[in-house]
Backbone as JSON, one array per atom type, in Angstrom:
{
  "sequence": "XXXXXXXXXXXXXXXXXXXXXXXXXXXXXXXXXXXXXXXXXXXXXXXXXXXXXXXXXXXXXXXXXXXXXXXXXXXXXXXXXXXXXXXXXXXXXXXXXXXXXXXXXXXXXXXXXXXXXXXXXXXXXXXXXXXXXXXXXXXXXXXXXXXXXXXXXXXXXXXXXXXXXXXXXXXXXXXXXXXXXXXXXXXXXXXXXXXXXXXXXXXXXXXXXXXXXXXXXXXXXXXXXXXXXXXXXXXXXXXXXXXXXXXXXXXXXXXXXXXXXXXXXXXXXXXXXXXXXX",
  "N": [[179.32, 191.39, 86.66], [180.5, 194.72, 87.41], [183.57, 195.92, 87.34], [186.3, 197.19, 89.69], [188.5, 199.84, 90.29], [190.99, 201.06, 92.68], [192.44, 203.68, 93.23], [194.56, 205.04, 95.58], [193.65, 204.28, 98.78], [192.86, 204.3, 101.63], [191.13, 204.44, 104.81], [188.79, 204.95, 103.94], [188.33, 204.54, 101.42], [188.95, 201.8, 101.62], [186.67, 200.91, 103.45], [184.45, 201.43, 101.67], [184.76, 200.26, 99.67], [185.83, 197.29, 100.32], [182.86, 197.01, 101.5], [181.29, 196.9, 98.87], [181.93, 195.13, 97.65], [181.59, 192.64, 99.49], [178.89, 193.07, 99.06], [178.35, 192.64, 97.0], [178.74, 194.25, 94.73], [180.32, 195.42, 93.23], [183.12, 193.84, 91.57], [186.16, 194.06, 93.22], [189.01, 195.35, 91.67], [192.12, 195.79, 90.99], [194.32, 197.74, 92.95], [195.83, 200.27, 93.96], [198.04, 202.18, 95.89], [200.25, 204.53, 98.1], [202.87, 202.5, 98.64], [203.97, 199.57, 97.54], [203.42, 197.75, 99.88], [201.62, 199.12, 101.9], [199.36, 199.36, 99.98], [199.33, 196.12, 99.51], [198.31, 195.74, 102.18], [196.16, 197.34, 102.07], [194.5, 195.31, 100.43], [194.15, 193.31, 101.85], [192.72, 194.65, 103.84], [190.54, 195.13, 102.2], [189.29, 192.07, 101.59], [189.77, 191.54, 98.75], [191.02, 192.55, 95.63], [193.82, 193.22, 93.59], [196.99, 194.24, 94.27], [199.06, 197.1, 93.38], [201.92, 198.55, 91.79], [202.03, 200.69, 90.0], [200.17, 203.14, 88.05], [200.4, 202.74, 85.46], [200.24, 200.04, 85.85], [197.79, 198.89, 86.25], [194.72, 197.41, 85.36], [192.38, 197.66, 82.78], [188.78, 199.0, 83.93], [185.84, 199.27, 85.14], [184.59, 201.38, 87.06], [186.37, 203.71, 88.21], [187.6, 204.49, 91.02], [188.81, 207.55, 93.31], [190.69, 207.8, 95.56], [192.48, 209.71, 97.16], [194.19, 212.34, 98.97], [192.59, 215.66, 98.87], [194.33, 217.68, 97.48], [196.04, 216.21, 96.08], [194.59, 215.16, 94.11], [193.91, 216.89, 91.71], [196.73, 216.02, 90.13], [196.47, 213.9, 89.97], [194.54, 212.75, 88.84], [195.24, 214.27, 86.09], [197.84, 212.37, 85.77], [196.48, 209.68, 85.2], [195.21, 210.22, 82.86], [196.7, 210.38, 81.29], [197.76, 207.75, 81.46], [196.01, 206.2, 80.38], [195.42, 207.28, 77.98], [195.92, 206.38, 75.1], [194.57, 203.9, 74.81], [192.3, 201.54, 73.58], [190.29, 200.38, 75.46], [188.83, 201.63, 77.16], [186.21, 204.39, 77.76], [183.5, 206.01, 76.92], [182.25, 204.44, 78.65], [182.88, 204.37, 80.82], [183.34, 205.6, 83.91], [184.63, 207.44, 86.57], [185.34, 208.67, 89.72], [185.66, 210.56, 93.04], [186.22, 211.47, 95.89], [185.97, 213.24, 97.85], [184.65, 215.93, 100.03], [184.69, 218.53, 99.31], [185.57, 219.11, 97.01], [184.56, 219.37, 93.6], [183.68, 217.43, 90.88], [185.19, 218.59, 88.68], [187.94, 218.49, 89.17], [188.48, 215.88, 87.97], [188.71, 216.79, 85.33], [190.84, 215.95, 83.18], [190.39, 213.36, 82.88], [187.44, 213.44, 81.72], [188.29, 214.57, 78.97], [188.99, 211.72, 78.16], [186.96, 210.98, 77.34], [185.38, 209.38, 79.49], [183.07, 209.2, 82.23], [182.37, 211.87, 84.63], [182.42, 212.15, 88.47], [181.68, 212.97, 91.86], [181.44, 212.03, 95.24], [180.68, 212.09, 97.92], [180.48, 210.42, 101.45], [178.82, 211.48, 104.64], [180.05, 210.64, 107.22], [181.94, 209.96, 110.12], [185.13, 208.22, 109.36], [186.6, 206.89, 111.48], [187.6, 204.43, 111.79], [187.96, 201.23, 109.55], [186.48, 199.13, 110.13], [184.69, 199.93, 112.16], [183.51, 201.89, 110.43], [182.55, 200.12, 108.7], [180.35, 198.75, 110.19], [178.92, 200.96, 111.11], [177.64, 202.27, 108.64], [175.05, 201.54, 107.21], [172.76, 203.82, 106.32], [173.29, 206.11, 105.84], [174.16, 209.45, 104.91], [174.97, 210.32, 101.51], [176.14, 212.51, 99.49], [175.93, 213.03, 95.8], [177.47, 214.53, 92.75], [178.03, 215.5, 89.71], [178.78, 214.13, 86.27], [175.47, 212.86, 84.66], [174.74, 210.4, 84.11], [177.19, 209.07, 85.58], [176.62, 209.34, 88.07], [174.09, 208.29, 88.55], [175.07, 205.62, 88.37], [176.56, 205.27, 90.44], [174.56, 206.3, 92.51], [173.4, 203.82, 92.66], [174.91, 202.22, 93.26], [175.64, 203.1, 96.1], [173.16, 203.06, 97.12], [172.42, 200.1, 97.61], [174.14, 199.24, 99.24], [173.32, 200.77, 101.58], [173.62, 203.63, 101.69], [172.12, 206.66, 102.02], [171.24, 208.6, 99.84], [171.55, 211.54, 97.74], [171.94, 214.73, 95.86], [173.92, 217.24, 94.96], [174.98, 220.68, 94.0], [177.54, 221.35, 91.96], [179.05, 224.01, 92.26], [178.08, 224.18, 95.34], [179.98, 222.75, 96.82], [181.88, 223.39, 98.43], [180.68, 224.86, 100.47], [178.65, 223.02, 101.46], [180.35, 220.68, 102.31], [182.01, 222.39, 104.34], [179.6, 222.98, 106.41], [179.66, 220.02, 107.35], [182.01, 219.49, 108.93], [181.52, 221.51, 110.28], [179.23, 220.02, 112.0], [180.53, 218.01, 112.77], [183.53, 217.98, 112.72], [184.45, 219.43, 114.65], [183.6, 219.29, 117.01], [184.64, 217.91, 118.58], [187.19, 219.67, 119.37], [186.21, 222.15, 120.43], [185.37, 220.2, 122.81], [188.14, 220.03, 123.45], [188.87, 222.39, 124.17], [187.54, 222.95, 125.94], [188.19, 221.07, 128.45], [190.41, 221.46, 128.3], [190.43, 224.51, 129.78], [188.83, 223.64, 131.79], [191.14, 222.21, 133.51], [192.85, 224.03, 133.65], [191.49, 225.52, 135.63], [191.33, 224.08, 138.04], [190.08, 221.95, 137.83], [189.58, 218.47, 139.08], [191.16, 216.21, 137.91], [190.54, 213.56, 137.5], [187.93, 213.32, 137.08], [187.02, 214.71, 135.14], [186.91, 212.68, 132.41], [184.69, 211.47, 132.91], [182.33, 214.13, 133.31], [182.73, 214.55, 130.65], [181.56, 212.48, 129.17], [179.1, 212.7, 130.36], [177.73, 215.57, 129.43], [178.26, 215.73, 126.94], [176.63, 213.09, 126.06], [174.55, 213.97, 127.1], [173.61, 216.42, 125.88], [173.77, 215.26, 122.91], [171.84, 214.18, 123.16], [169.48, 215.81, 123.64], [169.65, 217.61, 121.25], [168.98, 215.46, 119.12], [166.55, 214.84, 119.97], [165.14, 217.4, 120.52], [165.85, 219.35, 118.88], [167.85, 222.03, 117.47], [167.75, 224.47, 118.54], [165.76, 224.45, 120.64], [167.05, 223.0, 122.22], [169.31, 224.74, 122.9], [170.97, 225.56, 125.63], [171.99, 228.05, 128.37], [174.05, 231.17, 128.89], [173.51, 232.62, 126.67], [170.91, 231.61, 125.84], [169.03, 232.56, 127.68], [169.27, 235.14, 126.96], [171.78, 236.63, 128.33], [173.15, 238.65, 127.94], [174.93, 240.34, 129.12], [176.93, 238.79, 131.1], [177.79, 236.98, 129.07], [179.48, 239.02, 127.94], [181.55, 239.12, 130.42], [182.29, 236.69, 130.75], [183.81, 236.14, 128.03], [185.49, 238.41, 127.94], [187.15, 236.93, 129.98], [187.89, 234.32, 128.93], [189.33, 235.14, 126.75], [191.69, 236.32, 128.14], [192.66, 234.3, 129.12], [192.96, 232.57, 126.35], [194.07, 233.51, 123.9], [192.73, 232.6, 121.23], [190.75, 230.99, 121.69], [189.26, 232.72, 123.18], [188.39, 234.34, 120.79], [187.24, 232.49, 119.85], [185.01, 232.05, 121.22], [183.54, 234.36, 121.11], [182.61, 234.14, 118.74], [180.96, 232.1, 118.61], [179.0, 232.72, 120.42], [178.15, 235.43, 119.42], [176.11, 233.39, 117.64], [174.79, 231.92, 118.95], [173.48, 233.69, 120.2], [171.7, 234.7, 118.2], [170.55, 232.27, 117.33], [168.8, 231.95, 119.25], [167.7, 233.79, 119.33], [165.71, 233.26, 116.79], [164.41, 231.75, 118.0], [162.51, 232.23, 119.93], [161.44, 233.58, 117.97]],
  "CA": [[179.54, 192.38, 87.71], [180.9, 195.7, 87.14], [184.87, 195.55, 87.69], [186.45, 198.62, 90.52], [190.11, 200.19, 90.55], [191.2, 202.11, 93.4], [193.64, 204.56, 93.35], [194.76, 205.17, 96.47], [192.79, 203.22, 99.39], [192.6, 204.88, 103.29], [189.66, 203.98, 105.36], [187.38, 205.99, 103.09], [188.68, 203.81, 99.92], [188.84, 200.27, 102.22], [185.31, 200.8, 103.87], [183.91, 201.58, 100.27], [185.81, 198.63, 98.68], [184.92, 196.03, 101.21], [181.22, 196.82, 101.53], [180.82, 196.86, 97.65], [182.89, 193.2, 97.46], [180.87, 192.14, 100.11], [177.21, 193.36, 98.66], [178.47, 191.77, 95.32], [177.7, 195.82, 93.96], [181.31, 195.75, 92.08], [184.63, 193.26, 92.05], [187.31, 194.74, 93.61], [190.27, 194.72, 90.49], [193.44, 196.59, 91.01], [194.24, 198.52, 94.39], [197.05, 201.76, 93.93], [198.15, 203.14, 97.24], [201.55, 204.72, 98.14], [203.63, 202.0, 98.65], [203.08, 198.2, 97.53], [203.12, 197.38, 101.48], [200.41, 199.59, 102.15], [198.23, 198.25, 98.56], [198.86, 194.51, 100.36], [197.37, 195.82, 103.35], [194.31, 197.3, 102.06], [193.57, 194.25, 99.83], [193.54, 192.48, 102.7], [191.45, 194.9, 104.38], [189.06, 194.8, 101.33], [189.23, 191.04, 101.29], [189.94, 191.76, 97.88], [191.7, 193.39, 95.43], [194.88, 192.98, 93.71], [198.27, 195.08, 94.5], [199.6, 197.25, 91.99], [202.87, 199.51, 92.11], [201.86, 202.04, 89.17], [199.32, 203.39, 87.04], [200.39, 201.68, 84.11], [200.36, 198.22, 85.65], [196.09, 198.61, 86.64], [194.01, 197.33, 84.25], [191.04, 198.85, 82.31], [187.9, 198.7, 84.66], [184.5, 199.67, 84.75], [184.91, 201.87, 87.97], [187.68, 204.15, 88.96], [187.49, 205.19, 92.62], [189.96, 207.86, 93.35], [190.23, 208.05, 97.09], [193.53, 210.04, 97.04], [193.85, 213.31, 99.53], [192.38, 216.66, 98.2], [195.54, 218.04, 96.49], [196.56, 214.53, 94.97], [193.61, 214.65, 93.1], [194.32, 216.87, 90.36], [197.7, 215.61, 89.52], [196.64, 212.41, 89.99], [194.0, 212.85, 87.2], [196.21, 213.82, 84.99], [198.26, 210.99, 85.4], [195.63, 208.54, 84.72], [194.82, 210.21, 81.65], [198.1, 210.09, 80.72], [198.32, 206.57, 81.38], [195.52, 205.47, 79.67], [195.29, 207.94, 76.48], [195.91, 205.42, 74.21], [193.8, 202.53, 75.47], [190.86, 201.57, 73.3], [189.43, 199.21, 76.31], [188.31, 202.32, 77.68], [185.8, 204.97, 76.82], [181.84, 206.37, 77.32], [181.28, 203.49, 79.39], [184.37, 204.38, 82.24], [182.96, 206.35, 85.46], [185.89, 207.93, 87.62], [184.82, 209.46, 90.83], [186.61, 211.32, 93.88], [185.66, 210.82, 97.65], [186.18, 214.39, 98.21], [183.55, 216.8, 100.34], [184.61, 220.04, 99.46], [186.21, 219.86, 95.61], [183.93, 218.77, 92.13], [184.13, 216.52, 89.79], [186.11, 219.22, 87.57], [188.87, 217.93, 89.77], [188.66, 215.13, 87.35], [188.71, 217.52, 83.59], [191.46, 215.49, 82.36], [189.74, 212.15, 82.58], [186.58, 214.05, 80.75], [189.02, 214.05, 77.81], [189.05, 210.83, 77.24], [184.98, 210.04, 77.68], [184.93, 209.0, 80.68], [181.75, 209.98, 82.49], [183.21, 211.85, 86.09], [181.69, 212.18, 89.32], [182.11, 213.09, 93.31], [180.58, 210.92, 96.25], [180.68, 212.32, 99.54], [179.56, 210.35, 102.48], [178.69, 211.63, 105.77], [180.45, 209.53, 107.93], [183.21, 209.82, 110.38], [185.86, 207.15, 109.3], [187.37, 206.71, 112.49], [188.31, 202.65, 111.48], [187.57, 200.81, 108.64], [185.83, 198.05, 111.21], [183.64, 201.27, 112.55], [182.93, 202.67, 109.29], [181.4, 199.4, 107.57], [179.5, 199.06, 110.66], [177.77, 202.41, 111.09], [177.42, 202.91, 107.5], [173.48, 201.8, 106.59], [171.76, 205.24, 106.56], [174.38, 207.36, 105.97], [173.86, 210.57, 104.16], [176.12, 210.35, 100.54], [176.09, 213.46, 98.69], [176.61, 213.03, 94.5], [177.8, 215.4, 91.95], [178.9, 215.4, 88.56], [177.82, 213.85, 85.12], [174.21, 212.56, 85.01], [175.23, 208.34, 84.08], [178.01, 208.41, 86.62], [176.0, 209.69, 89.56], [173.1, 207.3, 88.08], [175.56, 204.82, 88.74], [176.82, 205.36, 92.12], [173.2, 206.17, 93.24], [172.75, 202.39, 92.82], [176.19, 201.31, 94.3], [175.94, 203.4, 97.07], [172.13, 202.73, 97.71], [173.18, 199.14, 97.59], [175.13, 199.49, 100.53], [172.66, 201.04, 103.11], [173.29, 204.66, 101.64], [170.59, 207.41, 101.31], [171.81, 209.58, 98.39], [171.24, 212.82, 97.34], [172.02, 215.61, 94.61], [174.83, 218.87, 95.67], [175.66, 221.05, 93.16], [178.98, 221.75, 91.74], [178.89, 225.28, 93.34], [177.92, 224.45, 96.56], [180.3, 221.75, 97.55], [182.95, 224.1, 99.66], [179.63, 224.94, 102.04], [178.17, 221.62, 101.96], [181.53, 220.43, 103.6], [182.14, 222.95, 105.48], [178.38, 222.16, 107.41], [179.52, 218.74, 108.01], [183.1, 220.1, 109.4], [181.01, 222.22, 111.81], [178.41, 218.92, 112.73], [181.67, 216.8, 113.25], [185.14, 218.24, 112.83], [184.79, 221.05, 115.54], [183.17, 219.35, 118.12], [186.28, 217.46, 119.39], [188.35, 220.4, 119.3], [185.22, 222.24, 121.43], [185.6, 219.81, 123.98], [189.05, 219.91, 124.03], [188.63, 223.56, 124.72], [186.65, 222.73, 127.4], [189.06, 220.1, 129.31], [191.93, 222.34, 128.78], [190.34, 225.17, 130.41], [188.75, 222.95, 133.61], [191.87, 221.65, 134.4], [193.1, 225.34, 134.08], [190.74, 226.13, 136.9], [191.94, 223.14, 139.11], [189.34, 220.43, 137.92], [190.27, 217.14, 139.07], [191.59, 215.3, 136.21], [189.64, 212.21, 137.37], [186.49, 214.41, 136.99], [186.81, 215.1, 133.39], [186.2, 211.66, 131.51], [182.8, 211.85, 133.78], [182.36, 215.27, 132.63], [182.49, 214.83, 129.13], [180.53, 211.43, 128.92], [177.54, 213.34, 130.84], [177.9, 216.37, 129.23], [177.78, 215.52, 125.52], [175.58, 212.56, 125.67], [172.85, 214.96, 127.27], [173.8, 217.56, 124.61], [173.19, 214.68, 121.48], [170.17, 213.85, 123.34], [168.66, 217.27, 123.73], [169.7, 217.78, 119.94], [168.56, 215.03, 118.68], [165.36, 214.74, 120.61], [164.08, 218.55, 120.31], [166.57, 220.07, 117.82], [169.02, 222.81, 117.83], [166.91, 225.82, 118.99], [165.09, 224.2, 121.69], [168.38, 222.31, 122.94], [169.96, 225.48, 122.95], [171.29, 226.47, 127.0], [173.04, 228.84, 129.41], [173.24, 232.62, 128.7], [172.71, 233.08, 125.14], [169.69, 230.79, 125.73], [168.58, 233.46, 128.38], [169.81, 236.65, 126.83], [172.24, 237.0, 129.38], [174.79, 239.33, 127.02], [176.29, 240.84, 130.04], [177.58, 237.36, 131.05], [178.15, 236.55, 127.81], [180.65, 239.78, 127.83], [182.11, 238.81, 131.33], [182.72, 235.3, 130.26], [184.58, 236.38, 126.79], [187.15, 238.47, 128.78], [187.93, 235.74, 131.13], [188.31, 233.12, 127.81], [190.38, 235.86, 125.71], [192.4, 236.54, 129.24], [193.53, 232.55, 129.21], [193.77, 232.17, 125.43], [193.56, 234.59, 122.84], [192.22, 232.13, 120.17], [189.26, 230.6, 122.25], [188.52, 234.05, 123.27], [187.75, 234.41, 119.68], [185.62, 231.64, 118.94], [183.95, 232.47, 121.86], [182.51, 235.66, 120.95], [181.75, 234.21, 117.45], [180.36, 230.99, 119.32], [178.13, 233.22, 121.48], [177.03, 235.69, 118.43], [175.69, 232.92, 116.5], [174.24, 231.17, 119.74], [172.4, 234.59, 120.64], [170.94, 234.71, 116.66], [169.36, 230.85, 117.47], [168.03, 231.51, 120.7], [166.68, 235.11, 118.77], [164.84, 232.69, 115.85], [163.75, 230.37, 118.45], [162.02, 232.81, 120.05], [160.64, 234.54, 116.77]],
  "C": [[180.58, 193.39, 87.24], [182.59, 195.77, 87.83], [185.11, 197.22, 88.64], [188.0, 198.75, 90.64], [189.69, 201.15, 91.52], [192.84, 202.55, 93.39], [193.74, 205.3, 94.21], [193.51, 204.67, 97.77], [192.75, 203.47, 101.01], [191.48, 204.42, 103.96], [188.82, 204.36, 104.52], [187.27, 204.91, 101.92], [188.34, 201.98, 100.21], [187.84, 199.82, 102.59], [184.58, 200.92, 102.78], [183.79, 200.24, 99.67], [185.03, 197.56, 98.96], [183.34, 195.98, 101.22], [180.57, 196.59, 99.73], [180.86, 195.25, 97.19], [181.48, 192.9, 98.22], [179.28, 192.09, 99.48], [177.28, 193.03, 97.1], [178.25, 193.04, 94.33], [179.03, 195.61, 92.5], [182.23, 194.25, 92.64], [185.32, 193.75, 92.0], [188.52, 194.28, 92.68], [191.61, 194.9, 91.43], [193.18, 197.76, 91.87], [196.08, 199.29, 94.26], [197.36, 202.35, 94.9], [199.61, 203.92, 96.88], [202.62, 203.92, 98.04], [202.91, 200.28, 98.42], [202.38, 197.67, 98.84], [201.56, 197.8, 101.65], [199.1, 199.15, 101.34], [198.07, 197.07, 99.16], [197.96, 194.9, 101.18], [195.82, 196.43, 103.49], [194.19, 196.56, 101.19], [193.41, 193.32, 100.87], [192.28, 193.14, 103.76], [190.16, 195.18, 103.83], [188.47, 193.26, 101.89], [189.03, 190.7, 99.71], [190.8, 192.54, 97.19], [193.39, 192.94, 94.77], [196.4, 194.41, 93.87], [199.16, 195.26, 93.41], [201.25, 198.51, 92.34], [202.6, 201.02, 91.06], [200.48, 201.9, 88.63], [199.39, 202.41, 85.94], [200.26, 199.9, 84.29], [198.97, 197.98, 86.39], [195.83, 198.37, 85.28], [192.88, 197.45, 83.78], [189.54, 198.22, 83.39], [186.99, 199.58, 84.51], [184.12, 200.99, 85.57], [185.91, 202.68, 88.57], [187.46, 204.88, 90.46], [189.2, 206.07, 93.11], [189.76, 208.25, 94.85], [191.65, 208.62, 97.69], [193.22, 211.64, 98.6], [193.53, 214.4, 98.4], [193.22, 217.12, 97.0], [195.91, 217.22, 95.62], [195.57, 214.59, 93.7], [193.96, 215.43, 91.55], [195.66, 216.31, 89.34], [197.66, 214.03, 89.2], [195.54, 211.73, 88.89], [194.53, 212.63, 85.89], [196.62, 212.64, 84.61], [197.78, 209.97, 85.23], [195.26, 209.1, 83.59], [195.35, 209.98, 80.55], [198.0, 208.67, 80.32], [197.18, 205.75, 80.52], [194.86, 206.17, 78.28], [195.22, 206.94, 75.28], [194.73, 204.06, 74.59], [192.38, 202.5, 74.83], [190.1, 200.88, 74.15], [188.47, 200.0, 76.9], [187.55, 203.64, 76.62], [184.75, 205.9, 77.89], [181.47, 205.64, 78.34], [181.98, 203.9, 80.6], [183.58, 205.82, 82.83], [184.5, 206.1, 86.21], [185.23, 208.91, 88.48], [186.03, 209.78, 92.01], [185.59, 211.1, 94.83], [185.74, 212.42, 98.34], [185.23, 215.15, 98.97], [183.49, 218.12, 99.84], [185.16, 220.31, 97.9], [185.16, 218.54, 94.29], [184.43, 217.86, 91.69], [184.54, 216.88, 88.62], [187.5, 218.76, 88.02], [189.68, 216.87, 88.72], [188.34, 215.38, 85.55], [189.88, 216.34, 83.0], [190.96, 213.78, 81.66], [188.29, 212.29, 81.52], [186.97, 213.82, 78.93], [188.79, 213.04, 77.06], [187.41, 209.99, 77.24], [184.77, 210.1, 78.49], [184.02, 209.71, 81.27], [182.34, 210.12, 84.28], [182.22, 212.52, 87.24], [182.02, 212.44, 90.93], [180.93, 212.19, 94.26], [181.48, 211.57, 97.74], [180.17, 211.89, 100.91], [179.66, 210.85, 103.97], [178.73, 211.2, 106.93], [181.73, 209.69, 108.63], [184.0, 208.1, 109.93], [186.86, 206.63, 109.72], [188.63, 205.55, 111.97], [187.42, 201.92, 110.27], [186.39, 199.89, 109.07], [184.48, 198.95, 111.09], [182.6, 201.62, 111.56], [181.88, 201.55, 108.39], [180.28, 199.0, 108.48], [178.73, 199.79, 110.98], [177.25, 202.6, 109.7], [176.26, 202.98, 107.04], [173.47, 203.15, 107.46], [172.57, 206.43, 106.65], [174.16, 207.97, 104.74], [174.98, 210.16, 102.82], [175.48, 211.55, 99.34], [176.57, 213.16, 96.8], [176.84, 214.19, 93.98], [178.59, 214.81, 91.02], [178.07, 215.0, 86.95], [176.74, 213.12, 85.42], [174.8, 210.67, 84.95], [176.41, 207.79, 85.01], [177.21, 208.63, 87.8], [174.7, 208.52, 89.63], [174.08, 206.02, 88.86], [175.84, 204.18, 89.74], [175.58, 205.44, 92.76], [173.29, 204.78, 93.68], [173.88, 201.72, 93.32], [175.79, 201.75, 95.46], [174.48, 203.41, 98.3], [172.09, 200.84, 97.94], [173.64, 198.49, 98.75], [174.65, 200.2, 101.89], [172.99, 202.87, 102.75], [171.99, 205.46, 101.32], [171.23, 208.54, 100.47], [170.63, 210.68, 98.4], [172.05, 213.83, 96.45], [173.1, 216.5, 94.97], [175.16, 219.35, 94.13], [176.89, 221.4, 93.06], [179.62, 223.13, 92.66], [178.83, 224.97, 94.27], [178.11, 223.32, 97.39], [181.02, 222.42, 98.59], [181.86, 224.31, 101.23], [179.08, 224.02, 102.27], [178.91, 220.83, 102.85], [181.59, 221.09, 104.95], [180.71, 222.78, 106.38], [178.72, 220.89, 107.78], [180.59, 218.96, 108.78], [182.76, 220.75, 110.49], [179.93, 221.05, 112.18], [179.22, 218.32, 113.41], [183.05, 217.29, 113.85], [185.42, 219.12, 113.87], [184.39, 220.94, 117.09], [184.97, 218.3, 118.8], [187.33, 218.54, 119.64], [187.46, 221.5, 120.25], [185.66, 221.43, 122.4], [186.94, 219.56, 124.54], [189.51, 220.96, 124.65], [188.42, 223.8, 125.83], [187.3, 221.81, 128.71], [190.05, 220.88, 129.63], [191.28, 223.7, 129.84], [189.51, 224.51, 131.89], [190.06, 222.33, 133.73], [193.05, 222.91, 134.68], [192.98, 225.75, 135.46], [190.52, 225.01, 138.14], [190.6, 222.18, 139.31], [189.63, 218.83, 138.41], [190.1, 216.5, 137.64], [190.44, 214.08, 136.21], [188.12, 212.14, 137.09], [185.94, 214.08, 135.37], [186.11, 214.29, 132.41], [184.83, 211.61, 132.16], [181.97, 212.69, 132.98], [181.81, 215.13, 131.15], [182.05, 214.04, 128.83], [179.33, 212.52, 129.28], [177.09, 213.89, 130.03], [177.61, 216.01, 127.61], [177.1, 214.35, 125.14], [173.78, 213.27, 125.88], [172.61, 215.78, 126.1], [173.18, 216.85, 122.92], [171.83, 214.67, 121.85], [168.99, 214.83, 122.98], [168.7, 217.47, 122.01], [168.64, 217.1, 118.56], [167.02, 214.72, 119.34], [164.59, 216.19, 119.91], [164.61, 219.39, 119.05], [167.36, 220.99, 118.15], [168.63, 223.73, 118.59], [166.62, 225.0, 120.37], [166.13, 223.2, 122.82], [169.01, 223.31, 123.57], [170.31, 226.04, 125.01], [171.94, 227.23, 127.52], [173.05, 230.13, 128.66], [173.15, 232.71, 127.91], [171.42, 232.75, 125.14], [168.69, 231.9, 126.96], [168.65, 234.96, 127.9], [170.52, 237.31, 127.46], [173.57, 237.79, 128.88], [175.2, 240.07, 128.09], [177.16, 239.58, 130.85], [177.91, 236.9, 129.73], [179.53, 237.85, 127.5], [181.96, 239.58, 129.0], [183.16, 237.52, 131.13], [183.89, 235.53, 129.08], [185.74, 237.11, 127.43], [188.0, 237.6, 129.23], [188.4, 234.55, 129.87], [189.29, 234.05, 127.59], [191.52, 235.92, 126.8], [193.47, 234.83, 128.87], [194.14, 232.12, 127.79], [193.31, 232.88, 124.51], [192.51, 233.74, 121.85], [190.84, 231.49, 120.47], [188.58, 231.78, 122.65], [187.93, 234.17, 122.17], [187.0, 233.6, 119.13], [184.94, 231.84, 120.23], [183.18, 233.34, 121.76], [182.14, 235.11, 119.62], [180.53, 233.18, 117.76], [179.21, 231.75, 119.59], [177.26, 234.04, 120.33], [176.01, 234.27, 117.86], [175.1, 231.75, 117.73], [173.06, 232.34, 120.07], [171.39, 234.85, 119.02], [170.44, 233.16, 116.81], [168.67, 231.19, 118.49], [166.94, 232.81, 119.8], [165.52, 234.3, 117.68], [164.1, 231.72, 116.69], [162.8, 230.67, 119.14], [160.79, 233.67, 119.15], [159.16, 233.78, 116.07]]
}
């Protein structure tokens, strides 16, 4: 079985970990976080894994999983290339990948250096809780990129594991993110839009959790049932652009910044309802 280091380990790195342990895909080696504390605590939430304080004290593995934040990543390249420059254990055969949605597997040029074959894995998955995440996970979208024998690789870990894989190019990871950022990341901040301004307009509070159960389970339904176009309601979905101008005052009036995604909201709601029509 194919040995796995992680360098650095968050839900993204722990839900990975664990389901791989578990599906026998890799053995979980050597686990790198911020602080040893934190390394204990995701080897126990692998159920694997041992706890390391540096770079230099992991040892050579078949697998590098870098599950670090965005920025970390290039410096944190480096310093693994650093640390294992010398090291004949390693080579052609060593895959290093990044968990990243929105940055390549150039991220990882310094590890290139030394052979290593480098790669990105993106899955489509909120990772609320580690619990959450290994339960929802069959059938979850995972985007690859990078060299052809590391993505080969991961294909088969990450199909393994209940993923459905697929291809992104290097180019067109910043918009591939950003589409999942507007599926996921925007709707909570939407409905918080939407709470703050009914209790503006003297909603009962006790109303609200009601409200927003109803309200966005009809909305997945409609979505997922007919699709985006034919889900689509209320005046854009009518052509009602003089309500649609009425309405945008009264937002911009209460908060400048929802005013403004409201009129971009509303363009780009009146251009679906226009194709849905066409």
């Amino acid at each position: 079985m194919k040995t796995l280091n992680l360098v650095g380990a968050g839900r993204v790195g722990q839900t990975l970990a664990r389901l791989w342990q578990q599906q026998g895909t890799f053995a979980v080696q050597d686990v790198l976080t911020s602080s040893p504390a934190s390394a204990q605590a995701a080897c126990a939430a692998i159920g694997a894994g041992y706890p390391v304080e540096s770079l230099q004290a992991m040892r050579p593995a078949d697998v590098w999983m870098l599950a670090v934040p965005d920025t970390a990543l290039p410096p944190m390249a480096q310093a693994l290339a650093a640390a294992f420059a010398a090291s004949s254990a390693l080579g052609a055969q060593t895959v290093a990948f990044h968990c990243s949605g929105a940055l390549g597997s150039t991220q990882l040029a310094p590890l290139v250096s030394l052979g290593w074959q480098t790669a990105s894995a993106h899955c489509i998955l909120s990772f609320a809780s580690v619990d959450a995440a290994v339960a929802q996970f069959p059938g979850t979208a995972c985007a690859l990129e990078g060299h052809s024998r590391a993505c080969g690789l991961l294909r088969a870990a990450f199909t393994a594991i209940g993923a459905r894989c697929f291809d992104v190019a290097t180019g067109d990871k910043l918009l591939y993110h950003a589409a999942a950022v507007f599926a996921t990341n925007f709707l909570p901040v939407l409905q918080s839009v939407a709470e703050d301004a009914w209790r503006s307009t003297g909603v009962p509070a006790e109303l609200i959790p009601g409200l927003r159960a109803r309200l966005l389970a009809h909305a997945v339904h409609n979505i997922t049932t007919l699709g985006p176009a034919a889900a689509l309601t209320g005046p854009a979905a009518r052509g009602d652009t003089a309500a649609i101008a009425r309405q945008a005052l009264a937002v911009a009036a209460w908060d400048r910044e929802a005013g403004a995604a409201y009129d971009a909201l509303s363009a780009l709601a009146l251009r679906l309802a226009s194709q849905a029509k066409s």
